[in-house]
TISEGU-580371 format. One line per 4 residues: for each residue x, y, z of C-alpha. Coordinates in steps of 0.001 Angstrom, whole numbers, padded with zeros to 6 digits. Example, Ala and Ser with C-alpha at 12.3 -4.5 7.8 and 13.67 -1.06 7.14 Angstrom:
BEGIN
012300:-004500:007800; 013670:-001060:007140
***
This chain:
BEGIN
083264:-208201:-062018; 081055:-207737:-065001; 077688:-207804:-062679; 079359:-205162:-060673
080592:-203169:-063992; 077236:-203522:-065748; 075435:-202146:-061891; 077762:-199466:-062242
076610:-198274:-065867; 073038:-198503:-064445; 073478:-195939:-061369; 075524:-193899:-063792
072311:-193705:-066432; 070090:-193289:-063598; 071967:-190411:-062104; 072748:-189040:-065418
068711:-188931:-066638; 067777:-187867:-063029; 070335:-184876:-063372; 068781:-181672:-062968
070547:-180705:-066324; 069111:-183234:-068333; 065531:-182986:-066658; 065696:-179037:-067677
066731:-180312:-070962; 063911:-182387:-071911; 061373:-179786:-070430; 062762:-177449:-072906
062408:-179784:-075570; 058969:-180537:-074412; 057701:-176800:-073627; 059151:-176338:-077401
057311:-179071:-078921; 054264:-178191:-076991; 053579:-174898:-078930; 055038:-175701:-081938
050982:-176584:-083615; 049507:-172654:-082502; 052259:-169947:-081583; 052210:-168349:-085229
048074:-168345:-084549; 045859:-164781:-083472; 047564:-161759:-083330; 047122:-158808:-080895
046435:-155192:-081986; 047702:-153035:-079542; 050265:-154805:-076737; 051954:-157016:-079482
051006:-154600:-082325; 053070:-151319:-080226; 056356:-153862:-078969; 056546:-154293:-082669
055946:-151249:-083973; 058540:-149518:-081049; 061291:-151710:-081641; 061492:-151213:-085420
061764:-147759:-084931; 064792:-148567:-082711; 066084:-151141:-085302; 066167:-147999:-087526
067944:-145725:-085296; 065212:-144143:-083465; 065187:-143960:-079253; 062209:-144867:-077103
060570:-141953:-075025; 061785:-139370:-077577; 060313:-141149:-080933; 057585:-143384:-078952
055970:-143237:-075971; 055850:-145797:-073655; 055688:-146504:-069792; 057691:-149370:-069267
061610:-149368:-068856; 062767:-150809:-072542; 065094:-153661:-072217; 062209:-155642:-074230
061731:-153444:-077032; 065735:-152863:-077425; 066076:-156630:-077364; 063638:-157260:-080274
064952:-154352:-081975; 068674:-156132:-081804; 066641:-159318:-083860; 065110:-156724:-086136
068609:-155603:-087017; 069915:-159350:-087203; 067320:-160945:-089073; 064702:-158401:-090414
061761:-157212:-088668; 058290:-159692:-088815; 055902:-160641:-086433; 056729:-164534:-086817
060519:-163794:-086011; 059111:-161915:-082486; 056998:-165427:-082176; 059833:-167712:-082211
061436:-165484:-079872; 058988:-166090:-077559; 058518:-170063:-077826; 062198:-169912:-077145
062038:-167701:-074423; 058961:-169847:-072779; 060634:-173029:-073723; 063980:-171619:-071027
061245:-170321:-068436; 059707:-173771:-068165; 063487:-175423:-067991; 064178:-172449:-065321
060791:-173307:-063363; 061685:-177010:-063399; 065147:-176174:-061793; 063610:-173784:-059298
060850:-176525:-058448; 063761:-179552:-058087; 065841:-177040:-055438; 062027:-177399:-053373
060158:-180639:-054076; 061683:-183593:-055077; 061848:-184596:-059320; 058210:-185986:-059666
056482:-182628:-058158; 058621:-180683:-059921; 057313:-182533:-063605; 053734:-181725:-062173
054449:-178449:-061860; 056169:-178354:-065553; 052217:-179728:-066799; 050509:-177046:-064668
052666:-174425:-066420; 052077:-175489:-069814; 048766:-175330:-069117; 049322:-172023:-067547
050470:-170980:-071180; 047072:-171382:-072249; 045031:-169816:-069404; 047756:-166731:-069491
046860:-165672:-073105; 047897:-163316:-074711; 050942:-163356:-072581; 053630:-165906:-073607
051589:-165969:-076956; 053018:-162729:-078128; 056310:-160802:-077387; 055779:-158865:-074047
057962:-156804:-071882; 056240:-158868:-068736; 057278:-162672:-069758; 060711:-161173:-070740
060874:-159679:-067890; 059798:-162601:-065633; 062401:-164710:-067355; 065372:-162856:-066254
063940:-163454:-062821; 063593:-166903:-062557; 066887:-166830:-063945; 068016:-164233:-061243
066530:-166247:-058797; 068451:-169956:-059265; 071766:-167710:-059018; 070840:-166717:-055953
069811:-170076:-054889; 072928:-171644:-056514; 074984:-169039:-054329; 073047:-170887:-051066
074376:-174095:-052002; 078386:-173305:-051855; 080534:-174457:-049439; 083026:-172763:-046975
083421:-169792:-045034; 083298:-166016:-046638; 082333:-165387:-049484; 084712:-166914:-051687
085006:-166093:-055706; 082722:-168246:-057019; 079856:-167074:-055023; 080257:-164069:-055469
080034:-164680:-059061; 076847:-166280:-058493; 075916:-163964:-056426; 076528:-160963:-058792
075364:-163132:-061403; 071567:-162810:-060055; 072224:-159186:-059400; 072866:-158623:-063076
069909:-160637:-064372; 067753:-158699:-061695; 068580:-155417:-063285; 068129:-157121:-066478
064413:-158199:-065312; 064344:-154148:-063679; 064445:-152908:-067594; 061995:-154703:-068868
059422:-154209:-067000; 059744:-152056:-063327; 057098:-153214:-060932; 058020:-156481:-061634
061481:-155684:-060625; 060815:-154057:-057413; 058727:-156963:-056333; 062139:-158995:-057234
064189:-156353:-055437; 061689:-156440:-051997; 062351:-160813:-052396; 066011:-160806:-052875
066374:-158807:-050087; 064161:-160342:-047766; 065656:-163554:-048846; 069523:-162541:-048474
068898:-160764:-045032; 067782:-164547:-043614; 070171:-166254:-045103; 073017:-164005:-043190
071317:-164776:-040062; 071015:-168592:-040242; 074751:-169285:-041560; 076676:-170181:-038689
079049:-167520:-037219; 082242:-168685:-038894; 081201:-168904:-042238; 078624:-166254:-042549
079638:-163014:-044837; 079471:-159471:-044252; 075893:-158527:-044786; 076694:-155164:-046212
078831:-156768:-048657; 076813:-159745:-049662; 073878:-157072:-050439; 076455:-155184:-052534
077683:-158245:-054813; 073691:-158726:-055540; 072860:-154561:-056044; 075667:-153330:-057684
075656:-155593:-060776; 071566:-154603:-061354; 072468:-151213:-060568; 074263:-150785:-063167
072382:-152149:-065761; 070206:-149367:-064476; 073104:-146730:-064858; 074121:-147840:-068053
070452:-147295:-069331; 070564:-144334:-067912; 073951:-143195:-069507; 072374:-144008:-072446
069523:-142283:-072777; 071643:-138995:-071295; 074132:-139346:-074259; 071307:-139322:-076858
069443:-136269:-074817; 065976:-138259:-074040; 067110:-138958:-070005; 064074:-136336:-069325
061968:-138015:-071461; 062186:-141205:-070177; 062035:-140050:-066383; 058903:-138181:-067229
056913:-141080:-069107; 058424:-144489:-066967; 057706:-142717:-063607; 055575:-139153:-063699
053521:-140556:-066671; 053000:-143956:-065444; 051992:-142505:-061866; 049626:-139883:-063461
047741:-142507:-065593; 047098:-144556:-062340; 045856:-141629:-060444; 043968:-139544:-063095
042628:-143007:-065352; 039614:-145290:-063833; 041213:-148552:-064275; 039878:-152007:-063162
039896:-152983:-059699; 039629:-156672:-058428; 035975:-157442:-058359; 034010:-158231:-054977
034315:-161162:-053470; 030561:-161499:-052230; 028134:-162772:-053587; 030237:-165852:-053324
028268:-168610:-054234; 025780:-166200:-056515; 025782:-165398:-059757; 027112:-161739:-060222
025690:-160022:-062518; 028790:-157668:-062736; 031360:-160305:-063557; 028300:-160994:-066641
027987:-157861:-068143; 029939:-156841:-071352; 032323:-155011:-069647; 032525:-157659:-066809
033052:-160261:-069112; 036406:-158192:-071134; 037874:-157379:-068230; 037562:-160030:-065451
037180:-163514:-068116; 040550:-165294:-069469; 041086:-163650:-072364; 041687:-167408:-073867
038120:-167517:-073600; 036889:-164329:-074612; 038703:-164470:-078026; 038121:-167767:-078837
034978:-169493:-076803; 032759:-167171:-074989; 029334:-167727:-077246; 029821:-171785:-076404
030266:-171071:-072965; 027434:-168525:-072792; 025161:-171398:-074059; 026296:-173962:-071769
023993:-174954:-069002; 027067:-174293:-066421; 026979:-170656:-067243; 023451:-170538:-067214
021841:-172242:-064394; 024624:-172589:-061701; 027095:-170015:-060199; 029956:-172490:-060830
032595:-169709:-063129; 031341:-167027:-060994; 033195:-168737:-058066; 036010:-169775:-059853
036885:-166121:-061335; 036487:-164566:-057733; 038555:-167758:-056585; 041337:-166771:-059140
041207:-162980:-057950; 040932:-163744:-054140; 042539:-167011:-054028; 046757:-166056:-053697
045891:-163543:-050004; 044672:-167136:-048955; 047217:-169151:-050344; 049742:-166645:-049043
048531:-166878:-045635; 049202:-170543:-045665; 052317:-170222:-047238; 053432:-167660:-044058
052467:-170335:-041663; 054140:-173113:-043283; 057526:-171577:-043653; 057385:-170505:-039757
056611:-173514:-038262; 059213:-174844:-040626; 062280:-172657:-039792; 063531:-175155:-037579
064522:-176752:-041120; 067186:-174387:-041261; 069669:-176059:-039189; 070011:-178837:-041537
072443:-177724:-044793; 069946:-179146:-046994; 066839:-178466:-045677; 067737:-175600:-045246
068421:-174490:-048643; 065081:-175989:-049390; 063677:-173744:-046761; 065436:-170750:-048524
063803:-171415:-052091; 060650:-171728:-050675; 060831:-168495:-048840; 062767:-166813:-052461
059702:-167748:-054217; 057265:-166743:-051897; 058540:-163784:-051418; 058582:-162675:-054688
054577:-164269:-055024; 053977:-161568:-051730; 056106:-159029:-054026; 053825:-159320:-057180
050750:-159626:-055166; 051683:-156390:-053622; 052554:-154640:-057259; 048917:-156125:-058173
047217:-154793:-055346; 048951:-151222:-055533; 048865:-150935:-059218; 046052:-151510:-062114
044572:-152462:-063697; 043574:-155530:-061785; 042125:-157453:-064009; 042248:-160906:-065367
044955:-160228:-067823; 047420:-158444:-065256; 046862:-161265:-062678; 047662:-164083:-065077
050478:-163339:-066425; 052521:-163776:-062711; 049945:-166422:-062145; 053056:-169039:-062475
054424:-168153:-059206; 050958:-169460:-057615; 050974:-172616:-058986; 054615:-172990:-058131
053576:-172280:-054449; 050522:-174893:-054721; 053363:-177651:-056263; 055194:-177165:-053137
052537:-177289:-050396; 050795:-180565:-051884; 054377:-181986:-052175; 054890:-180968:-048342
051633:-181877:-047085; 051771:-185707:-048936; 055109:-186209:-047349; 054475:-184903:-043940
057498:-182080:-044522; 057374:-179387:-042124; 056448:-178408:-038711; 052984:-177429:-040481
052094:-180568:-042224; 054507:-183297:-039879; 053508:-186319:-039184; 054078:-189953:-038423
052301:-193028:-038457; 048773:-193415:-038358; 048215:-189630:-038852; 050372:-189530:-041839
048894:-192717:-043133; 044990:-190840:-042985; 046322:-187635:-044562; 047555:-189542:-047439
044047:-191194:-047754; 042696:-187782:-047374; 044986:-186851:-050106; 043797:-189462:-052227
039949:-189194:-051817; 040589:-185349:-052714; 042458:-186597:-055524; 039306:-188647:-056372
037210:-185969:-056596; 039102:-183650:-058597; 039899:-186108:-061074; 036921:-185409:-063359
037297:-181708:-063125; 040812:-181963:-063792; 039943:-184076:-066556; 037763:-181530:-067965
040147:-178618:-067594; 042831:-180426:-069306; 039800:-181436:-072130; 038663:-177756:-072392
042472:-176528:-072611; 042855:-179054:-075232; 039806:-177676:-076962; 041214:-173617:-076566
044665:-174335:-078127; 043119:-176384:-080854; 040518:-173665:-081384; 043733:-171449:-081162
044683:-173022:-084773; 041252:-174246:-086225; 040389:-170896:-086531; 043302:-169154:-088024
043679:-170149:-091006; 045060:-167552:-093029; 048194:-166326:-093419; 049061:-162770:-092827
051345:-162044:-096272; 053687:-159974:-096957; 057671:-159878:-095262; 056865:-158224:-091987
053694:-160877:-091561; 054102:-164813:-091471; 051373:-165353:-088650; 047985:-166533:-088907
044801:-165150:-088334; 041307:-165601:-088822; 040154:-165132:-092383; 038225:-161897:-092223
040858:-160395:-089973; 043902:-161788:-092242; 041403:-160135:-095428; 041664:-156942:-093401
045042:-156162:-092555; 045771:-157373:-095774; 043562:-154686:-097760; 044777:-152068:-094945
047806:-152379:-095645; 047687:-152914:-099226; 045780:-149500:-098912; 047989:-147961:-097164
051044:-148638:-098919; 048713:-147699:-102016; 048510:-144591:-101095; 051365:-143472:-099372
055460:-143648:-100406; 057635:-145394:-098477; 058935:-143675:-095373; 055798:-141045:-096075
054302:-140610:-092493; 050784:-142241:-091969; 048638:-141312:-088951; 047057:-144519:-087446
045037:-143744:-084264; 043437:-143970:-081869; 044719:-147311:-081067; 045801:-150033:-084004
049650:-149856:-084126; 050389:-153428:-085754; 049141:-151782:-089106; 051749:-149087:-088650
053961:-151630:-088233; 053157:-154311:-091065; 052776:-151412:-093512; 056341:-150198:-092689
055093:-146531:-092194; 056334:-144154:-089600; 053699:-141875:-087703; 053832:-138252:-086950
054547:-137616:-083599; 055334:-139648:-080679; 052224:-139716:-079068; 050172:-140532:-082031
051175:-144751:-082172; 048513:-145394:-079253; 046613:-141891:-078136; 045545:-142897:-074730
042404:-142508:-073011; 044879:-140050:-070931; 047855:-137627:-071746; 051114:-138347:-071583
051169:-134550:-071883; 048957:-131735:-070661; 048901:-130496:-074481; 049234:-133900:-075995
046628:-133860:-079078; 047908:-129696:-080302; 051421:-131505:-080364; 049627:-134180:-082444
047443:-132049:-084051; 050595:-129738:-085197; 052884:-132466:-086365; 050080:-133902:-088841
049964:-130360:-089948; 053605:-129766:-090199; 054006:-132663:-092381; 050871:-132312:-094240
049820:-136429:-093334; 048020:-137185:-096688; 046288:-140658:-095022; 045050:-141080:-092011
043984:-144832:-090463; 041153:-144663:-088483; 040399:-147356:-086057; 036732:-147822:-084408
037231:-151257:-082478; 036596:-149926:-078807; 037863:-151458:-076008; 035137:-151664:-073201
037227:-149967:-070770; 038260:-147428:-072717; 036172:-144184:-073575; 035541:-143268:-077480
038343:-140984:-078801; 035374:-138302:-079275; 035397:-138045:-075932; 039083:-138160:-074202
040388:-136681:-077265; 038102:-134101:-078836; 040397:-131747:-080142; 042376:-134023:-082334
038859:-135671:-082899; 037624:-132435:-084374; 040707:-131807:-086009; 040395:-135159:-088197
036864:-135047:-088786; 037062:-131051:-090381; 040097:-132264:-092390; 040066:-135628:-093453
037064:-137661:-095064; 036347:-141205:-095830; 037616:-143025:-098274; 037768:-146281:-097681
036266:-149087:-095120; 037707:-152174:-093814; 035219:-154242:-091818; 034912:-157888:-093269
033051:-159344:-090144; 029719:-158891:-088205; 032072:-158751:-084346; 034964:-157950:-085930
037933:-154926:-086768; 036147:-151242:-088272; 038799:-149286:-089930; 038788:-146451:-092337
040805:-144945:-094680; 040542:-141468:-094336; 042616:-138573:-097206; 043266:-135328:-096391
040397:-133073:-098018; 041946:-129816:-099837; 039007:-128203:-100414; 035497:-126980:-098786
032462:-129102:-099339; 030790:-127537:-102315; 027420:-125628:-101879; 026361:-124100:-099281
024299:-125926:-096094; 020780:-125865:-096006; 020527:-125314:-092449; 022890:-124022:-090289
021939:-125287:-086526; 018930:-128019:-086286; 017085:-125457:-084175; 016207:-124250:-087051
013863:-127025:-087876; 010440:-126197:-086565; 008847:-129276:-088208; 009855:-132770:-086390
007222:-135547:-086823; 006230:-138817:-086465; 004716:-140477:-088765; 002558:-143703:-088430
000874:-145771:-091283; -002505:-146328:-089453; -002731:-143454:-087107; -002176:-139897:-086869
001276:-138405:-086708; 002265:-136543:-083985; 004443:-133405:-083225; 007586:-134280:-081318
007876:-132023:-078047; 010151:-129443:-077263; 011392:-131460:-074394; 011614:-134303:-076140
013706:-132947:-079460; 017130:-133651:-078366; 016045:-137485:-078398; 015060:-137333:-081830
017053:-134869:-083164; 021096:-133990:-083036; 023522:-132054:-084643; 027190:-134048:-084463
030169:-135243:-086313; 030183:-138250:-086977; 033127:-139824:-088376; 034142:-138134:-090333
031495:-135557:-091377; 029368:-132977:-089971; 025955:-135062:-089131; 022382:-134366:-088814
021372:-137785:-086513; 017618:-138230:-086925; 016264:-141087:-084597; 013871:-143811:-086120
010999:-144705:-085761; 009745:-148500:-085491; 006659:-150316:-085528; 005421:-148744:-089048
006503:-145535:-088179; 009230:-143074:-089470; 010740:-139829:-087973; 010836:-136853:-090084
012049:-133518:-090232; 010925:-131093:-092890; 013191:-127982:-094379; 011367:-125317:-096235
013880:-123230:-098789; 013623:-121753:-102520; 015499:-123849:-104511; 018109:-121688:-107027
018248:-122425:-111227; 019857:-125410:-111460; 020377:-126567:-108392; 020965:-130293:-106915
020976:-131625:-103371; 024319:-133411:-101535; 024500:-135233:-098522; 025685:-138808:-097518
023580:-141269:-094850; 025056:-143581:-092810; 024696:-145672:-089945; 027295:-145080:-087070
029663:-147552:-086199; 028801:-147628:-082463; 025336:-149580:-083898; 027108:-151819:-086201
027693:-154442:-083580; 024177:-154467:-082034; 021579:-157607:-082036; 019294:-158822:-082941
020057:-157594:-086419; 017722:-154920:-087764; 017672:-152252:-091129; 017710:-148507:-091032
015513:-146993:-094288; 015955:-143598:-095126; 013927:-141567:-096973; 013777:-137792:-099128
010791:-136331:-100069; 009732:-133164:-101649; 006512:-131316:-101056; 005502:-128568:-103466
003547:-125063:-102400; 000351:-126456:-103902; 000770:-129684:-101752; 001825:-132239:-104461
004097:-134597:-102997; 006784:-136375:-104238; 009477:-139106:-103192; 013250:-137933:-104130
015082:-140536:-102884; 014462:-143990:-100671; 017378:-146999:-099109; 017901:-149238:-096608
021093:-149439:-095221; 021434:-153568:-093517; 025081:-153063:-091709; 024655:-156286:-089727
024290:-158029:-092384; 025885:-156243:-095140; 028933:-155044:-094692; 028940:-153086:-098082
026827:-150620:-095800; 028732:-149800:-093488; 030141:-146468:-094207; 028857:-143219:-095599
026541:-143796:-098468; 026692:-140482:-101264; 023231:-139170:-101824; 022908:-136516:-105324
019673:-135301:-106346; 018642:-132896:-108999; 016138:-130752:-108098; 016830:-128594:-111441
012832:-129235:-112523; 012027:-127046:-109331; 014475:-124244:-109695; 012924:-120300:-108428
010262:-122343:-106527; 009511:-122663:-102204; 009687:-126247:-101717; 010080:-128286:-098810
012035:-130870:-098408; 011093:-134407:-095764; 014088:-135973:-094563; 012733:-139460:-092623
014108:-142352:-090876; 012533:-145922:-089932; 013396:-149103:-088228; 011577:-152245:-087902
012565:-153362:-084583; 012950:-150907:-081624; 016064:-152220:-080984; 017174:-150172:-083950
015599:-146371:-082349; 018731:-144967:-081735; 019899:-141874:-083166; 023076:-143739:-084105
020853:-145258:-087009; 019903:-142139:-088867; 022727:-139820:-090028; 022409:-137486:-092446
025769:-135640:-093758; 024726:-132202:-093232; 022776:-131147:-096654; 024127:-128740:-098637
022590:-126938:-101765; 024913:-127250:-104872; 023965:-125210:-108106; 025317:-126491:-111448
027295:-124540:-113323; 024642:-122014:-115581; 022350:-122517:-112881; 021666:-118749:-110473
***
């Protein structure tokens, strides 16, 4: 009796540990524990900098579309903005938000995986997705309306598979409940983010419409009501967001930027399309460009590895990543096509209760891979960052077919005896041969997440901060928003732009108009930067935050937004620079200027110049050509002054340009020099010397003024450097005055390397 007791217990324990439950349980624990060492490490600028910024403006009574623009639906931001209001708004409170909500999506993903393969498959797929957590950065690092979004699916997806498993005819109460259950969390997954829902709509669908044709006749439910008790419930999450947005008057608002907006951007914007397959086994030298490399490279990678793996021999000499990245891209059509096969030659499956409802899961979660696929292929950008984030859903697929395959499941992989027997030892040569790349992957992940917290080190202070970040970048948020809050008073409106909106967040400073938090490469209106330009004006913005980092795809703000461009530069000037690192953040602190630059300009177009030189040390100079001028000599503005940009010259030469004017009684000459921040990032590393000299009528020449500005290697130089000369000792004479630029290495002959702030003539007080 005691044997039999004690053999009792044990089937009890083993049940109990190989519960579903308790195997979702200790996922969660170990998804949890997983990125406890580096999810308070890096932060983003723009996505997590604008989900931040948006939802404290809701946690202070503000409404998306009419006091922010955005494109997605905003269950996300809302959300955040309800933890704002519970527990005070910081970026480390949005971070534990998100290892909690990873820590249920892995639990979830386990479940879903259990209702397919059985328990040991499903715990390989749980170490494929936390290594997915890696590869998918910055998503599931930072906030995001996408991984909120795709956990209300997962969730909405085990209702609906729970609702499969009940018994009896009808549809009884309690599936129903399921039922409506997945409906609601599918509405839920709709406002957050809405591509993502409609491939979740297109799935459910699908999914529901086979299941009423494989139940048996006396059991199976109305179809039109089964699709109700799944619609209705998301529907109105839908109308109640609606209602909502009608009460407070911004309905319009959020019509025109969610849909109109979001379609104009794709059709009007040049985004990133999924690079070409062929050459296949080449090495592309598109994927390796700059651009090629921010766009189509794990962003894991590119923030945190990319020199390393430039100077490894397997980026070098072999093709090897080049394959892999267009295997990533092109990979899921293929997988897809498999997974089409495999579920029709299984269907049979379906006459078995449980097999069947294994057969349905399957078919729920491809479906909603074919879904996202589709809002990939339709939508953009396509690009590495896009694709990763619903990456999950691949690997879930893979878990499944290796599972069926090894166990000879389905029509498509069925087998018995011998032939079962050799695909197993197929199975396990393959397995053989991957082992030392999947060795190395799991290293190299290893080496990413610890890189992920070797190299931030430094905490980002202050009550809204409490992440970690590198040390220069840490040093420069820190003295921006130290600035900032210097500066202004508190709820005084600061203008960050174009792009940079976790500083208007950390330094707890509304902007001044909607549009102004991230001023996109395209209008969310056709007037977009007068609205801008007439809010900063209406409320007289004192400081302005001025953000140079480009993003490769995007085009400089001089260019897709001159107007407000023009406006800044005429009104605001430099007064500060924050730039702590040779790759790193440029921003500037710019003030509202009151008054006119004193004096009066010494030229007024550079036509006027008739003398442009250059100069060599051991050989004559030489006139530049008409033809050639305009690559020697610009007029622009620079940021953020009006700018003569004289090119130099390398090799022991310089560039000059020579002004003839009579200098008045007491007279001194202003101007600034600079190197613009387009050239800051350039290498090798080279220095810019400028140069002022004065030539009198009887030829006597003298030097004014002479520096070398070293902005790769000195940051202290990067910005505009005030030149003030006295040229009282030459007042009522003709003089002319050599402006001249040099380089030592040609990389430096650009005419981003010689700016002059336009010169002006300022006479002392006495002077005439």
């Amino acid at each position: 009796m005691s044997a039999l007791r004690a053999s009792s217990a044990s089937t009890a324990r083993r049940a109990l540990l190989g519960s579903p439950a308790v195997g979702a349980l200790a996922v969660f624990l170990l998804a949890f524990a997983f990125q406890l060492p580096f999810f308070d490490r890096w932060f983003s600028t723009m996505d997590e900098g604008h989900l931040l910024a948006f939802a404290d403006i809701v946690a202070k009574g503000g409404h998306m579309y009419r006091d922010a623009t955005i494109y997605p639906l905003p269950g996300a931001f809302y959300m955040l903005a309800l933890a704002f209001k519970a527990f005070g708004a910081s970026i480390i409170l949005s971070r534990w938000i998100v290892m909690l909500e990873f820590s249920l999506f892995v639990a979830l993903v386990y479940l879903l995986l259990r209702r397919i393969v059985p328990m040991g498959w499903a715990g390989a797929g749980v170490v494929m997705i936390l290594l997915y957590r890696i590869w998918a950065f910055p998503h599931w690092q930072i906030y995001s309306y996408s991984t909120t979004a795709l956990l209300f699916l997962v969730g909405s997806m085990l209702c609906m598979l729970s609702f499969f498993d009940r018994a009896g005819p009808g549809l009884d109460r309690a599936g129903s409940g399921r039922l409506a259950l997945s409906g609601f969390l599918f509405g839920m997954g709709v406002l957050c983010k809405q591509d993502y829902g409609a491939a979740m709509l297109l799935a459910g669908l699908a999914t529901l419409a086979v299941y009423v044709r494989v139940v048996p006749a006396e059991a199976r439910p109305a179809a039109p009501k089964l699709f109700l008790w799944w619609i209705v419930p998301g529907a109105m999450v839908g109308a109640a967001m609606a209602a909502y947005f009608a009460w407070y008057g911004v309905f319009g608002d959020l019509f025109q930027q969610t849909v109109l907006g979001h379609m104009r951007g794709l059709t009007e914007f040049e985004y990133a399309e999924v690079p070409p397959l062929f050459p296949l086994f080449g090495q592309d030298p598109f994927l390796r460009s700059s651009d090629g490399i921010f766009v189509y490279w794990p962003g894991v990678v590119f923030t945190l590895d990319l020199e390393a793996l430039r100077a490894s021999t397997l980026f070098q000499q072999t093709a090897i990543f080049d394959f892999l990245l267009k295997l990533f891209f092109h990979g899921p059509k293929l997988l897809l096509a498999l997974g089409a096969l495999h579920l029709y030659r299984g269907r049979g499956s379906l006459q078995s209760p449980e097999e069947g409802r294994r057969w349905l899961g399957e078919f729920l979660l491809f479906s909603l891979s074919a879904g996202l696929l589709l809002v990939l292929t339709v939508n953009r950008p396509q690009d590495y960052l896009h694709f990763a984030v619903v990456y999950w859903c691949f690997l879930c697929l893979c878990v499944v077919y290796c599972a069926s395959f090894l166990r000879g499941r389905g029509a498509l992989f069925r087998g018995r005896g011998a032939l079962l027997q050799g695909r197993r030892a197929l199975a396990l040569g393959l397995a053989l041969l991957m082992a030392v790349p999947a060795a190395a992957t799991l290293a190299y992940s290893a080496r990413l997440a610890g890189r992920l917290r070797s190299l931030h080190t430094d905490l980002i202070p202050g009550e809204r901060g409490g992440i970690y970040a590198k040390p220069s970048e840490a040093r420069l948020i820190e003295g921006v928003v130290e600035y900032a809050r210097e500066n202004s008073e508190p709820g005084e409106v600061v203008s960050v732009i174009p792009y940079f909106p976790i500083v208007q967040f950390l330094m707890d400073r509304p902007g001044p108009h909607r549009s102004s938090y991230i001023v996109w490469p395209f209008p969310e209106f056709a007037d977009r930067d007068q609205r801008i330009i007439r809010a900063m004006e209406e409320q007289q913005v004192e400081l302005v935050i001025y953000n140079f980092t480009q993003f490769n795809n995007f085009p400089r703000m001089s260019e897709f937004s001159p107007d407000l461009y023009g406006y800044v530069a005429e009104n605001y000037r430099v007064d500060e620079v924050f730039t702590y690192d040779y790759l790193g953040y440029r921003l500037l602190g710019l003030k509202r200027v009151r008054e006119p630059a004193p004096g009066r300009a010494i030229l007024s177009r550079v036509e006027e110049v008739s003398d442009l030189r250059i100069e060599y040390s051991m050989a004559p100079s030489r006139p530049v050509a008409p033809g050639e001028r305009s690559h020697y000599l610009i007029e622009d503005l620079w940021p953020f002054r009006p700018t003569v940009a004289l090119r130099p010259t390398a090799d022991g030469g310089r560039t000059v340009f020579s002004i003839e004017l009579e200098v008045p009684e007491g007279a001194r000459l202003e101007t600034a020099l600079a190197v613009n921040p387009r050239a800051w990032f350039d290498h090798p590393s080279y220095t810019t010397s400028f140069g002022i000299a004065l030539v009198e009528a009887d030829g006597a020449r003298s030097e004014l003024f002479q520096r070398v500005l070293a902005v790769h290697t000195d940051f202290a130089d990067r910005g505009w450097t005030p030149v003030s000369l006295s040229l009282a000792e030459h007042g009522g004479r003709t003089v002319v005055l050599e402006f001249s630029t040099s380089t030592q290495l040609p990389q430096g002959e650009s005419l981003w390397n010689g700016g002059w702030e336009l010169p002006r003539l300022v006479v002392e007080e006495g002077g005439v």
